[in-house]
N, C-alpha and C positions, 0 to 999 in steps of 0.2 A: 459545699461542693468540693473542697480540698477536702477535707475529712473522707469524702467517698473517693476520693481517686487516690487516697493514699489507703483505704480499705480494697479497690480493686485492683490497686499495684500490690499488694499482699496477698491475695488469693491468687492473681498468676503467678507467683513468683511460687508459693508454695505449691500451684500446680507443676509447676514446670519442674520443680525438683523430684518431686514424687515419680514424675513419667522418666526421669533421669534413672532411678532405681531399677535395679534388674528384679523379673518376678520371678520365683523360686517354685518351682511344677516337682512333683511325687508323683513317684509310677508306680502303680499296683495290682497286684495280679489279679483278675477281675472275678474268680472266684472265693476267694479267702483275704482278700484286701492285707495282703502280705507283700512287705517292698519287695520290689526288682531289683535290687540292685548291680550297680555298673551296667545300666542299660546302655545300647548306643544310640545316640541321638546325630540320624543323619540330616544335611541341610540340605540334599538334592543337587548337591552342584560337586562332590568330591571328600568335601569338608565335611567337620560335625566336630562333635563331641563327647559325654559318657555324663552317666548319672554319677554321684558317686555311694558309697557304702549303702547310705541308708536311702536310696534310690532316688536321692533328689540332684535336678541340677538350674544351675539358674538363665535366664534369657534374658536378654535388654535389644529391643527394638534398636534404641540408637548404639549398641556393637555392632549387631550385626541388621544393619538396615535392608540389605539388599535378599534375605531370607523369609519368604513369605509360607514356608511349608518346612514343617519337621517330621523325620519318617522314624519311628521309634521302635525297636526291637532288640532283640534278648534271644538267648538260647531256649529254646523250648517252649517259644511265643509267636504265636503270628502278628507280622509287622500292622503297624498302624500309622496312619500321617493325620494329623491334624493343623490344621491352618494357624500363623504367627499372629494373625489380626485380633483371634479372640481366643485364647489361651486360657486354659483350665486349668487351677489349683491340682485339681490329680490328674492324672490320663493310667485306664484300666486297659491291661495288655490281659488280650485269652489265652489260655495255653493253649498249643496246638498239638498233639499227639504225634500227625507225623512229620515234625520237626526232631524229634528228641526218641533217640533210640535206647532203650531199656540196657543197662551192663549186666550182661550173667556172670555171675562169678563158679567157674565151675573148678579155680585150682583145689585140691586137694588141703584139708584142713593137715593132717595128718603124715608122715610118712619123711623120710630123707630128703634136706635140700641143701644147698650151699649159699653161701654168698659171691655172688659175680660183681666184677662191673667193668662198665663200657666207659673208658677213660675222658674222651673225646678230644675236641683242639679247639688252641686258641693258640692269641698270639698278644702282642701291643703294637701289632704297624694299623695307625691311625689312619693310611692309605689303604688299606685292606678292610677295611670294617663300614658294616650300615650304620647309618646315621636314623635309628631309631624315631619312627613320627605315629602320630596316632592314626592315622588313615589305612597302617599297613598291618600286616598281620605275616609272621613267616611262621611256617613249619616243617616240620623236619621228621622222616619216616623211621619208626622206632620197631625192631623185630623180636622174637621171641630168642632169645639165649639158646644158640647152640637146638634150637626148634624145639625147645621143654618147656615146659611150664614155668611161668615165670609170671613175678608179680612185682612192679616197679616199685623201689624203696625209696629214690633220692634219683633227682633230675640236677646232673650236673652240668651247668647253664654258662655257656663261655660269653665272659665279657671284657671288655677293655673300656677301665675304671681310669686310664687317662694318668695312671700314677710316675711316670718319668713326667712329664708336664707339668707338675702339681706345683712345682716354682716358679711358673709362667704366667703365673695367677687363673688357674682354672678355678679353684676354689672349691667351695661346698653344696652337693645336690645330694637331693633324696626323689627316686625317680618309684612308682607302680608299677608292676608289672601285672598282667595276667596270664595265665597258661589255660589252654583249652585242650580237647583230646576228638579227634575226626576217625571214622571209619576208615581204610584204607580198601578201596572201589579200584580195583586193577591199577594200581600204582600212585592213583591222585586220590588229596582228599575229600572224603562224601562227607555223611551225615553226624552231625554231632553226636559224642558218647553222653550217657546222659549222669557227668559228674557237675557236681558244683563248684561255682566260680571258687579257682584258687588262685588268690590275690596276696603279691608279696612285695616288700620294697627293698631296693639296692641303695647305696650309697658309695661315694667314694672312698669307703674303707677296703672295698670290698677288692678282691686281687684275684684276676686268672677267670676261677669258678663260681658262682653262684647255687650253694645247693640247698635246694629245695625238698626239703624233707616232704613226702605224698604216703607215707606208709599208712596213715589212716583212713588216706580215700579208697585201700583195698583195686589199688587199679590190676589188671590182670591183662594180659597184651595176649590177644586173640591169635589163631593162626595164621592168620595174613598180617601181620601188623597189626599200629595204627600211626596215626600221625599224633604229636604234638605241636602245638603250635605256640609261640610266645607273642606278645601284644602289650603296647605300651599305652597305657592311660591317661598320663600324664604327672605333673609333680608333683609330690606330697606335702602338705599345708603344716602349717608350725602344731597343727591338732594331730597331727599323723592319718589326717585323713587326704582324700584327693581333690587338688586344690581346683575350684573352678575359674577357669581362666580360659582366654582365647587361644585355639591352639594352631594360630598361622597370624604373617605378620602382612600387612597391606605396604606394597613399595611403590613410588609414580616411575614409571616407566617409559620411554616417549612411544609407545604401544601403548598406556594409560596403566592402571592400575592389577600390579599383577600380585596376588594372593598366594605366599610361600609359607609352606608346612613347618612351623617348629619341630628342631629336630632336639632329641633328650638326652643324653646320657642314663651309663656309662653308654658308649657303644658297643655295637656286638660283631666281634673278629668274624669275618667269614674266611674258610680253610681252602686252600688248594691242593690239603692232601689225601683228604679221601675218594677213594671211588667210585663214578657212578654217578647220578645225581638224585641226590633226596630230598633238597628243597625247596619247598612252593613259597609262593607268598602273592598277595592278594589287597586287596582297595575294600574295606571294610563297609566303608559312605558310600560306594557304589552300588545301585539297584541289585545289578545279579550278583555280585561279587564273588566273582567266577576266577577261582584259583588259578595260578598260572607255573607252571617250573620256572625255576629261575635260570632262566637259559639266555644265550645269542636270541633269540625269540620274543622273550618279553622286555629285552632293552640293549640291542647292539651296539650302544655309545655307553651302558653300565661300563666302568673303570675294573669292577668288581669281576663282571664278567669275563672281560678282555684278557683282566691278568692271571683268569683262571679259579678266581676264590668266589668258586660257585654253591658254594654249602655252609651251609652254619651247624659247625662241629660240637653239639650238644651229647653230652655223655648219661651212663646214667647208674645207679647200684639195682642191682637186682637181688629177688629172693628165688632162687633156680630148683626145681625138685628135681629129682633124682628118677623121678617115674610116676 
């Protein structure tokens, strides 16, 4: 009789660690069974996540107990939800055709061009800059050089790396970025360009700029524009891949339990000196996720707003023809 009850305190015990474990889901394209990767995995309530590289991410019931529906999608994929109760080793995303609009490239292989570039701004006031989280996504409207032909060479990406603080013990991070490319639809961003995921990481070495070499994805900036947009994934794992981890903290509150967004470094300076407003930004885990400008509109108590530093001053090199 002891002998069996010390064999069925060993079988729960070993169950119960097992259910402890988080289970580890791949997403793939349900044509050609090719990763997804950096899917986003939204939770229906704001919150989510991201696959990472090789399209995997992982889930644990008891992290997130209160999530019973995951809604999953990508660029150039129709979204899909499947249920937290019985989770499937892969989940196959279809592509969708009109999600992902085709890039013509019609600049001219041949003929006269120069090299331009659009400097941009930045700054280091730690009171003027977003506080980078995975939920959000800003973009910033990018136009044709002087209205020539032009083909983006380097995206110079203003950031504040926190570097007069660095004796305060901020310490050492390595943060993902992603950069995406939107039609520009009468001033707001429309329909995805249809480039691939360009994924980069920053660290606190990094001072002012971040530039992002793009000369191989042949971007070419249409007559109207377009937007770029920058998005944080989260932090990079001692693998230099994207670490999966929780990306909001649970605090008790005497309102009960309120669920706040990790915020990443470096941050990113928004400018109060350019003109005009050019940028959007957006709730990624939200169903429509429906762009917004970054105005008195979308947050009248924003500090950012208030004190005028309504833009995020991304620069960029161009390759500019002549005709």
């Amino acid at each position: 009789m002891r002998l069996i009850n010390y064999i069925s305190l060993f079988v729960f015990i070993v169950v119960a660690s097992t259910s402890l474990h988080a289970q580890t889901i791949t997403i793939l394209d349900s044509l050609n069974n090719e990763p997804v990767s950096f899917a986003t995995i939204s939770f229906g309530n704001g919150l989510g996540n991201f696959a990472d590289e090789d399209a995997q991410f992982s889930f644990s019931k008891e992290k997130y107990s209160d999530v019973d529906t995951l809604f999953i999608s990508a660029i150039g994929y129709a979204e899909k939800f499947v249920l937290t109760k019985k989770l499937p080793e892969t989940i196959l995303l279809r592509p969708s055709v009109s999600q992902l609009n085709e890039v013509t490239v019609s600049a001219p292989k041949d003929g006269k061009f120069k090299i331009k570039k659009s400097k941009g701004k930045t700054h280091e006031d730690l009171f003027a800059s977003w506080l980078p989280t995975v939920e959000s996504e800003v973009a910033v409207l990018i136009n044709r050089f002087e209205k020539k032909t032009t083909q983006i060479l380097k995206l110079l990406i203003p950031i504040n790396a926190e570097s007069k603080y660095k004796s305060k013990g901020k310490g050492q991070f390595a943060t993902i970025f992603r950069v995406n490319f939107y039609q520009n639809q009468n001033g707001v961003p429309a329909e995805p360009m249809g480039y691939e995921n360009i994924v980069f990481s920053v660290d606190e070495k990094e001072e002012k700029f971040f530039e992002l070499d793009v000369l191989s994805k042949f971007i070419y900036i249409p007559e109207e524009g377009l937007f770029v947009s920058l998005q944080v994934l989260g932090y990079e794992n001692s693998k230099g891949g994207l670490a999966q981890t929780k990306q909001y903290r649970e605090i008790k509150t005497s309102r009960g339990i309120q669920k706040i967004s990790t915020s990443f470094r470096p941050l990113l300076p928004f400018t109060n000196e350019l003109p005009g407003q050019k940028t959007f930004v957006r709730s990624i885990f939200l169903t429509k996720k429906k762009w917004q400008i970054f105005d008195k509109n979308y947050n009248k108590s924003s500090k950012l707003i208030q004190s005028g530093h309504r833009n995020f001053g991304m620069g960029a090199e161009f390759k500019v023809w002549e005709n």
